[in-house]
C-alpha positions as a Python dict, from the first residue, in 0.01 Angstrom:
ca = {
    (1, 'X'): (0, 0, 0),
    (2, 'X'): (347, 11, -178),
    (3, 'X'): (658, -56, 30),
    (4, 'X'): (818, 321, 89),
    (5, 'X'): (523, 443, 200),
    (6, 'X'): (431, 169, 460),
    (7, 'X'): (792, 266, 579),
    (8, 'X'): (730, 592, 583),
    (9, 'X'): (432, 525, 778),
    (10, 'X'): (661, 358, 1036),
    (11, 'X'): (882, 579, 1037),
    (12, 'X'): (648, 862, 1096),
    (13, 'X'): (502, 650, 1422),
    (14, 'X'): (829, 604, 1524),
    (15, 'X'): (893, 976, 1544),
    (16, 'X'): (529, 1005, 1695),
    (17, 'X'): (652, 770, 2010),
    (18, 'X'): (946, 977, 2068),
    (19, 'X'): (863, 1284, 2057),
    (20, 'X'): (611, 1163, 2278),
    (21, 'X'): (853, 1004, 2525),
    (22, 'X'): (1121, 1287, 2490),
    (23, 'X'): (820, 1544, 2610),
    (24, 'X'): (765, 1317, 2917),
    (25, 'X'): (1084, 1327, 2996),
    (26, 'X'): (1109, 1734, 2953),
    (27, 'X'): (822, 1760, 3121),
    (28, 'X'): (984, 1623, 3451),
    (29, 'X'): (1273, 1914, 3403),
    (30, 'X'): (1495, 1717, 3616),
    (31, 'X'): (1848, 1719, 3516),
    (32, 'X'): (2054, 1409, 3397),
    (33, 'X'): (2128, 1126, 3125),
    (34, 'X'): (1733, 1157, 3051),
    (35, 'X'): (1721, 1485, 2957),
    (36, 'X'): (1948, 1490, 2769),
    (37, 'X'): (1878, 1198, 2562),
    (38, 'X'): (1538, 1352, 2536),
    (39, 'X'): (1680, 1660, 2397),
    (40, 'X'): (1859, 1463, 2172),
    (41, 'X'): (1545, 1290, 2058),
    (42, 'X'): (1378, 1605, 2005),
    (43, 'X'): (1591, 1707, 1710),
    (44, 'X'): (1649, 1370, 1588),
    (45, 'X'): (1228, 1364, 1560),
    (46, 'X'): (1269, 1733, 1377),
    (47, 'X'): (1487, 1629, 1103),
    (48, 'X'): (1325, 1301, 1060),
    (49, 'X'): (986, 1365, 1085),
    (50, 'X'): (955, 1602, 754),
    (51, 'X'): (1159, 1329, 561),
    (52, 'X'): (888, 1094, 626),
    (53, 'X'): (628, 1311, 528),
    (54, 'X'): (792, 1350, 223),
    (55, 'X'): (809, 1029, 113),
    (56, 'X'): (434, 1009, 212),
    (57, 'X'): (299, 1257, 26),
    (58, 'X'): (615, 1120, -298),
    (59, 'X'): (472, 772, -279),
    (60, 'X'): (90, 830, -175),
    (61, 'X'): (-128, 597, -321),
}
């Protein structure tokens, strides 16, 4: 396994455990500091998440 995509990998998990956490947190629907940051999360995961599968699928091996 090359190096980008064993970080792409990580990165991809990473994204995987906060989306997970950020949906938690929605879940609740209690307003705050949480929520927010979970919103927050949510669209950091959406523009992250395709980057990593892109260098997945660029560096498969």
């Amino acid at each position: 396994m090359n190096l980008p995509f064993a970080m792409g990998l990580f990165g991809l998990v990473t994204c995987l455990v906060f989306a997970f956490n950020a949906w938690r947190e929605l879940r609740r629907n209690r307003p705050g500091h949480a929520r927010n940051a979970a919103m927050i999360h949510v669209a950091m995961v959406s523009m992250f998440a395709p980057f990593c599968l892109y260098v997945l699928v660029a560096y498969a091996p």
